[in-house]
C-alpha positions in Angstrom: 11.0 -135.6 112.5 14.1 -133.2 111.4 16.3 -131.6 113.7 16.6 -128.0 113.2 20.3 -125.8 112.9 19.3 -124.3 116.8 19.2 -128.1 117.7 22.6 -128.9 116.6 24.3 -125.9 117.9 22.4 -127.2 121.2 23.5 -131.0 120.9 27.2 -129.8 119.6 27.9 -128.1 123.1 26.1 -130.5 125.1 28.9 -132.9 123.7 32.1 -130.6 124.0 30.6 -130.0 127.3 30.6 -133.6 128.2 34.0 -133.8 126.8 35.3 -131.4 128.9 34.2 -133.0 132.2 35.1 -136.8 131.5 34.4 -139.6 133.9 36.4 -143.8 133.9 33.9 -146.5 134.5 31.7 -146.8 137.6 32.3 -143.3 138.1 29.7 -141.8 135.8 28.1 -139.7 138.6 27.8 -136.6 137.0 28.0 -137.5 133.8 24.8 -139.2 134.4 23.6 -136.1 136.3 23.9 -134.3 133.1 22.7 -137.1 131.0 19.5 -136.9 133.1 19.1 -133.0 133.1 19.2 -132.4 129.4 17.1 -135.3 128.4 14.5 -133.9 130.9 13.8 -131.3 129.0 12.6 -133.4 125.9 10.0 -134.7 128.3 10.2 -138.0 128.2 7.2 -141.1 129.6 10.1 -142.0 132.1 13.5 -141.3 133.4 15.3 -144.4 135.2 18.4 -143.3 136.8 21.1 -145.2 138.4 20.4 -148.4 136.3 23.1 -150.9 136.7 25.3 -148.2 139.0 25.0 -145.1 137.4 23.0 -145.8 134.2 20.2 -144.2 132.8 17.7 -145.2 130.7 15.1 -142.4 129.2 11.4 -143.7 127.4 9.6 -142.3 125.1 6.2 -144.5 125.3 3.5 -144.5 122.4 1.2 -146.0 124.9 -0.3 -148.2 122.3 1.0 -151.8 122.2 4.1 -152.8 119.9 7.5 -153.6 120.4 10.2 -151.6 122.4 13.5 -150.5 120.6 16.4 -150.0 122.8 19.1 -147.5 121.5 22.1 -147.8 123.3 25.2 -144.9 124.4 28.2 -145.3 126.7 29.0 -142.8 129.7 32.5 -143.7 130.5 35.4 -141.9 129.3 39.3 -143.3 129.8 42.0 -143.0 132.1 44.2 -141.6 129.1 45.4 -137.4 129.9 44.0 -135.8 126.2 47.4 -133.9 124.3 44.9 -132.1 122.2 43.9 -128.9 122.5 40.5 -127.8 121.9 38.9 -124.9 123.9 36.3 -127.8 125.4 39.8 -130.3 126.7 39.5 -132.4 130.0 39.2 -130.6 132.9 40.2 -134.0 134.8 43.6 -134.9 134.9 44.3 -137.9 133.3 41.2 -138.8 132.0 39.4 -138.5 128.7 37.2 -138.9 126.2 39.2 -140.9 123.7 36.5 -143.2 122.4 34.2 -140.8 121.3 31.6 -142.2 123.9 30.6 -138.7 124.7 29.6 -138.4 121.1 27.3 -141.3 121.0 25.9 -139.6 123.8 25.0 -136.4 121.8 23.9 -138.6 119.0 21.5 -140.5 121.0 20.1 -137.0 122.6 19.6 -135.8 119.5 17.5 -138.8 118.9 15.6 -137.6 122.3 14.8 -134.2 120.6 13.0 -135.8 117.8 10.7 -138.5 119.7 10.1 -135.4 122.7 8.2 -134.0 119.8 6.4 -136.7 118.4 6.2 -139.9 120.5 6.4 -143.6 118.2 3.2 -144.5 116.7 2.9 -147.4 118.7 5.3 -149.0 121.1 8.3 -147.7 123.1 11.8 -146.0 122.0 14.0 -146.6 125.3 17.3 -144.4 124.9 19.8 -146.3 127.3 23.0 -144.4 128.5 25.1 -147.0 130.2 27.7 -147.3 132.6 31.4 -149.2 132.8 31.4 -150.0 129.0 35.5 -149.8 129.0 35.7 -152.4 131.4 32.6 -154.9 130.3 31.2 -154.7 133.9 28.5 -152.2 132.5 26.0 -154.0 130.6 26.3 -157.0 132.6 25.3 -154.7 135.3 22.1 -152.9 133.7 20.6 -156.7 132.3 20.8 -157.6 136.1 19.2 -154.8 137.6 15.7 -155.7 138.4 14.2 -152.4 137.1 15.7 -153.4 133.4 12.6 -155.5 133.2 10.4 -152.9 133.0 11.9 -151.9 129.5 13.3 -155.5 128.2 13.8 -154.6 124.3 12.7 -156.6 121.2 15.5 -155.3 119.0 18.6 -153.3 120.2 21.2 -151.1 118.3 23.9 -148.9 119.2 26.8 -147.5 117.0 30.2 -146.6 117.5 32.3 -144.1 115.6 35.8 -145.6 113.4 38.7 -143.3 112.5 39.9 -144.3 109.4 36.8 -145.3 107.4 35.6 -142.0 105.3 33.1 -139.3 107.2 29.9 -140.9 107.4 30.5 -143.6 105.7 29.3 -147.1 107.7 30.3 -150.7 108.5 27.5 -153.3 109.0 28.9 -156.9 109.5 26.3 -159.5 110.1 27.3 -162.0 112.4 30.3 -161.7 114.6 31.2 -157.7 115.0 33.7 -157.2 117.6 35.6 -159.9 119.1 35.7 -161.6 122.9 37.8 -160.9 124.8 39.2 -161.2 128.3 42.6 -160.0 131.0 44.0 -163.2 132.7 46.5 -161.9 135.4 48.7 -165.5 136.4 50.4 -165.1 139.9 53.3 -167.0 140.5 54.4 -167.8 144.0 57.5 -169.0 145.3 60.4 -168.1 147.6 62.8 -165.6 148.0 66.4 -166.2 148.3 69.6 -163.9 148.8 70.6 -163.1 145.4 73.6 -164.6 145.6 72.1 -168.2 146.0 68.9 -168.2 143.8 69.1 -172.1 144.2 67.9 -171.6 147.8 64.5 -170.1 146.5 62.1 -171.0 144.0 61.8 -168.0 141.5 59.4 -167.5 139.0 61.7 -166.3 136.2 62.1 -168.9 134.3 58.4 -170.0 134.4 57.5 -166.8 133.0 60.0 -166.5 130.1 58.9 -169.9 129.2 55.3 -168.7 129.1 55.3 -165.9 127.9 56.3 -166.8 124.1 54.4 -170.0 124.7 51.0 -168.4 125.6 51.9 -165.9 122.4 51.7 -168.9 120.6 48.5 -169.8 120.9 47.3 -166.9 118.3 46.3 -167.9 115.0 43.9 -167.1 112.2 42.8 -163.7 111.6 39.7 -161.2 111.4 39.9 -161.8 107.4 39.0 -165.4 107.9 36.3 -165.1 110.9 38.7 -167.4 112.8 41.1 -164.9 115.2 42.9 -166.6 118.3 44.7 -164.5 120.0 46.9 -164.3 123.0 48.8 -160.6 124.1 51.3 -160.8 126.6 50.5 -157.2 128.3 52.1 -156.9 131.8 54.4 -158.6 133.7 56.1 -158.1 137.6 58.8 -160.0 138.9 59.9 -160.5 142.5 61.4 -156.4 144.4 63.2 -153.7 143.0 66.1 -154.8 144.8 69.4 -156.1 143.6 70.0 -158.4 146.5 66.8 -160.3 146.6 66.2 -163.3 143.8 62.3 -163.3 143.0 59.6 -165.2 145.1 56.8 -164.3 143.1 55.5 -162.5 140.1 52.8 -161.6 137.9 51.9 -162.2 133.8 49.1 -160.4 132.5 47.4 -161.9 129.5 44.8 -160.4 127.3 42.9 -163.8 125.2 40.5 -162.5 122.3 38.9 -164.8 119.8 36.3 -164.2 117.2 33.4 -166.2 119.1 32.6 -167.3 122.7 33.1 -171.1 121.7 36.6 -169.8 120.7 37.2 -168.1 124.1 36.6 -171.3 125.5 38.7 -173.0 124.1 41.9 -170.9 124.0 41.0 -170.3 128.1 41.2 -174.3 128.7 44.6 -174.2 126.8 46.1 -171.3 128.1 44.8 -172.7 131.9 46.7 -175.9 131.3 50.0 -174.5 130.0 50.2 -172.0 133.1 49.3 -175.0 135.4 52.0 -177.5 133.5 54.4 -174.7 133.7 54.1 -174.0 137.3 53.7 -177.1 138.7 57.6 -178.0 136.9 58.5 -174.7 138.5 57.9 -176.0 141.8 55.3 -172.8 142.0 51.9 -172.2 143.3 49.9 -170.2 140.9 46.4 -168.1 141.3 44.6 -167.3 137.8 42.2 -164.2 137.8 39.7 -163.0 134.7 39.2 -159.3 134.4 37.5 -157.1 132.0 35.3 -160.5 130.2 33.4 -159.6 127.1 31.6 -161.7 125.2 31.7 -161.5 121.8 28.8 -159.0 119.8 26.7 -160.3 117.2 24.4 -158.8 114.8 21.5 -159.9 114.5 20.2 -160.7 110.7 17.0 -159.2 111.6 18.2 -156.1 113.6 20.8 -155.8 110.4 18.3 -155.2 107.8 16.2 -153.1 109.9 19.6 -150.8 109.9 20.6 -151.1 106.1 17.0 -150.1 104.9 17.4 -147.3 107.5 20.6 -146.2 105.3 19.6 -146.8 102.2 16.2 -144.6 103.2 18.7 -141.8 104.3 21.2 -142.2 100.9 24.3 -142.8 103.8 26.6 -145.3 102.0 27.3 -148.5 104.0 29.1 -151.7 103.4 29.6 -154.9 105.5 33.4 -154.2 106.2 35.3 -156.5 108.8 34.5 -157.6 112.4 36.8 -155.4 114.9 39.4 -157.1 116.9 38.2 -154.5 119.8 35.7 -156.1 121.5 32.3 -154.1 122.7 29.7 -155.3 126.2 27.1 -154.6 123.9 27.2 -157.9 122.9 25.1 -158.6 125.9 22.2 -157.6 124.8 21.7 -159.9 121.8 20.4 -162.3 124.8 17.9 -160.7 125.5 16.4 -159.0 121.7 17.2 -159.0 118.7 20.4 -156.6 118.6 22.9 -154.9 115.8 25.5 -152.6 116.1 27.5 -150.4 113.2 30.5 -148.6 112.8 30.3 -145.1 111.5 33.6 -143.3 110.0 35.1 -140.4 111.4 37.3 -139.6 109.2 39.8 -141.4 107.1 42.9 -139.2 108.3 42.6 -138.7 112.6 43.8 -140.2 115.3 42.6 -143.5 116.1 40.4 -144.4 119.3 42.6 -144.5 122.6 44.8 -141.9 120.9 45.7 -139.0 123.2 44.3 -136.5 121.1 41.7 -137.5 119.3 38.5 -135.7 119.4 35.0 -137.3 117.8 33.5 -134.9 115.1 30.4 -132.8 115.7 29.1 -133.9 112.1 28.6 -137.2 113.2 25.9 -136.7 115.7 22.7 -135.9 113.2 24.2 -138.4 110.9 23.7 -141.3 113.6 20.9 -139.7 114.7 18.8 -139.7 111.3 19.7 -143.5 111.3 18.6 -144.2 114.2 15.3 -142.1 114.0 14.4 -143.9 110.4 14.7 -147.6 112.1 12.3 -146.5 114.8 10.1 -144.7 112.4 10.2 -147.9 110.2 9.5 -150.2 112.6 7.0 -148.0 115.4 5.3 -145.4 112.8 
């Protein structure tokens, strides 16, 4: 299964075109809408739209028995306004596609071509485009719908492109990948006084200076070692913009990351019971909220060699690099198969991921996609 020069021109607009028209998590509506439109015409076993919110999950079926391989994109874009300038830019204000996601869209389209043409030998290829990947909600939400259990996986794999590592070129880490991670916003509440008798009140100031180089802190270790802790101080609020009021309450925002779940544990129970110490000597009442949990991803050994063969097959140079300190919801799905994920290069001299201009490259799509094909070819006929 090849695809031909007509096929990437095809595949190379369909991402610029998604580019241009980006959507932030749980808001994937059209995005999916096109998602849904262009792999129709591949004529897949089975189109499954609105999985998990605005997911979609397309399946090519063999219909002879064997086991199902789930391939895995993103839909979301950023709420980041793109500086560059390529004819295909945002048409959304203030939001883009900074993480390449619509690229690993294209790639696993591309992927769609190939098994429209000739299905698996035996077994299923299920090509999953999921929702609210930014915020961790997505594939949290897609293992929970009910209709996922019509296309439960025995091995899953997705990819995501790197600036910085040469064109092409791949990272496979077994074990941990990418890192856990999760936002813990701390409110502090007091009471307001007149600003010129701050002892009538009880202001949060002091609690959050102390805590804020405390909870910092925490971090230690590094990627290097397979042992990172730690703790980014990211946003804070404190009291009015008003120079005659002495703060009542406020707000510290907290992102904790650690190299395994266990870890996250961990560093939550501390960080819990220094905000809780702090506060109650600060005569405050606190709240503690989690936002944008992740779980930390890890390759499978299985899933792992299924992907080097696949590279070595193809002659695509790949090495076992570093987990990222970025963490990934793809993660997730290692509970339910056997699951891997790799890093492809971009390009050792663009801007990096989240970058207001950065753009994914076009050469990347057959590239993943010729991976991709050879571990479902190995492993389905």
């Amino acid at each position: 299964m090849h695809l031909t020069n007509h096929d990437i021109i095809e595949l190379t607009a369909f991402r610029r075109h998604l580019h241009s028209m980006p959507e932030v998590s749980g808001e994937e509506v059209e995005t999916a809408k096109e998602v849904a439109r262009f792999m129709s015409a591949t004529e897949p076993d089975a189109i499954i739209e609105g999985l998990g919110g605005t997911g979609v999950a397309v399946v090519y079926d063999s219909g002879k028995p064997g086991p199902t391989l789930l391939f895995r994109s993103e839909l979301d874009a950023l709420p980041i306004e793109e500086t560059g300038t390529p004819d295909y830019r945002s048409t959304i204000p203030g939001k883009s596609h900074m993480c390449g996601h619509e690229g690993h869209m294209a790639t696993l389209a591309a992927l769609g071509r190939q098994f429209g043409r000739q299905r698996p030998s035996r077994g299923r290829v299920v090509l999953l485009f999921q929702p609210a990947e930014e915020t961790g909600a997505g594939a949290a939400a897609v293992l929970t719908d009910r209709r996922f259990n019509e296309i439960i996986p025995d091995y899953s794999f997705s990819l995501h492109n790197f600036p910085g590592l040469p064109l092409g070129h791949v990272w496979l880490k077994p074990g941990t990948a990418n890192c856990a991670s999760r936002g813990l916003k701390i409110t502090f509440t007091g009471r307001t006084a007149h600003a010129s008798m701050p002892e009538t009140g009880i202001s949060p100031v002091p609690a959050i200076a102390m805590l804020m180089p405390s909870l910092t802190a925490l971090s230690r270790g590094s990627i290097g070692t397979d042992d990172l802790v730690l703790a980014t101080v990211t946003h804070a609020v404190i009291g009015e913009p008003a120079f005659g009021i002495a703060p009542g309450s406020g707000e510290l925002w907290v992102t904790l990351r650690t190299m395994t779940d266990a870890q996250m544990q961990a560093l939550v129970d501390a960080a819990e019971a220094m905000v809780q110490r702090v506060a109650g000597e600060s005569g405050l009442s606190v709240a503690l909220e989690y936002h944008d949990v992740f779980s930390h991803c890890e390759n499978h050994p299985e899933a792992v060699t299924l992907l080097r063969d696949a590279m070595d097959a193809e002659a695509i140079t790949h090495e076992a690099g570093e987990a990222l300190r970025a963490s990934e919801d793809f993660g997730r799905f290692g509970s339910v198969s056997k699951s891997a994920m790799y890093f492809i290069g971009a390009g050792e001299n663009l801007p990096a991921l989240h970058n207001p201009n950065y753009d994914f490259p076009d050469e990347l799509i057959p590239i993943g996609a010729r991976i991709f094909s050879r571990v479902a070819r190995d492993v389905l006929g």
